[in-house]
N, C-alpha and C positions, 0 to 999 in steps of 0.2 A: 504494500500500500504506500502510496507517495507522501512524504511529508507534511504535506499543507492537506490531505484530508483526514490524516491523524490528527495534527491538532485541530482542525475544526470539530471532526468530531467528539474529541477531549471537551472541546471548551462549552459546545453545546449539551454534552451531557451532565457537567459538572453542577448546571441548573435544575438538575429534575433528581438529582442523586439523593438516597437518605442517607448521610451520612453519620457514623462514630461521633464521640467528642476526641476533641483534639489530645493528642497523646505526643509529651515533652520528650523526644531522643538527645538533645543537648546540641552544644556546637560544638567548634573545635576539636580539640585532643579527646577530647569529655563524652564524644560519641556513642551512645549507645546502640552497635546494631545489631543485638541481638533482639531490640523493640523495632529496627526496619527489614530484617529480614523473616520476624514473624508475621508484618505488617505483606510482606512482599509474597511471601505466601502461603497465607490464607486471601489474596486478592489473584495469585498464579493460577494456585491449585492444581491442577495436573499438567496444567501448559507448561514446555518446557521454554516459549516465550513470553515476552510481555512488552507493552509498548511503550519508550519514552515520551515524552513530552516536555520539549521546551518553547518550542515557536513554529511558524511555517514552514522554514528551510532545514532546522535541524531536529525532526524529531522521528524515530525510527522504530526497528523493534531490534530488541534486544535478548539474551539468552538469562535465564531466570537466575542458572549456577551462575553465572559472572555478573550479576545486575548489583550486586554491593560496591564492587570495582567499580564498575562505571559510573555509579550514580558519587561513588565517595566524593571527589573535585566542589560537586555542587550541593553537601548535606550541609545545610545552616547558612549557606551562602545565596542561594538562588531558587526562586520558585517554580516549581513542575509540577507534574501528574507522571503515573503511574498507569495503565489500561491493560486489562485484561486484553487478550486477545479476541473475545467474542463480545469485548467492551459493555460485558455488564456488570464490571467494578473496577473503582477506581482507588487512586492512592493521592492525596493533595499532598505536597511540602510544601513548608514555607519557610522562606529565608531566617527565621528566629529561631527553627530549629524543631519545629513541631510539625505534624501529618495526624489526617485523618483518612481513614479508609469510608467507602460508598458503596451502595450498591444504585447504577442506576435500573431506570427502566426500560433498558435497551439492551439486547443481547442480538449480534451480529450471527446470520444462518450464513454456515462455510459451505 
């Protein structure tokens, strides 16, 4: 799937989501992800992908075992999403260091 229809669909669905309350993983050194990789999956679940989300041009999918790597650069720094691959759940971060997981109301037929 191309870039710019991942995040649109991220962004669209992030209004209709129920989500969690917010749950503090920290910043810096102080990181906890043993709270982002539980967060990662129970939003994966059996997908061995899952899709980033930063903007139009840069957002992709990614592999679930290496999604801590990837995501680490931008934990506490920078806000994203998380998507299931059948995008019927989601993961928010936000730059202060906290994520809530969603379930929306949309699941993608493969």
């Amino acid at each position: 799937m191309e870039s710019r229809l991942i995040y649109s669909a991220a962004h669209s669905l992030t209004y209709g989501a129920d989500y969690s309350e917010w749950i503090h993983f920290d910043t810096g050194e102080n990181i906890k992800k043993d709270i982002i990789l539980e967060a990662i999956n129970s939003v994966a679940e059996e997908d061995n992908k899952i899709f980033l989300v930063f903007g139009r041009r840069d957002s992709t999918s990614i592999n679930v075992e290496n999604s801590i790597e990837e995501i680490m650069p931008y934990l506490g720094k920078e806000n994203f999403f998380m998507l299931k691959k059948d995008m019927s759940k989601i993961i928010e971060f936000k730059n202060i260091g906290v994520l809530r997981t969603g379930i929306t109301d949309y699941k993608l037929q493969h």
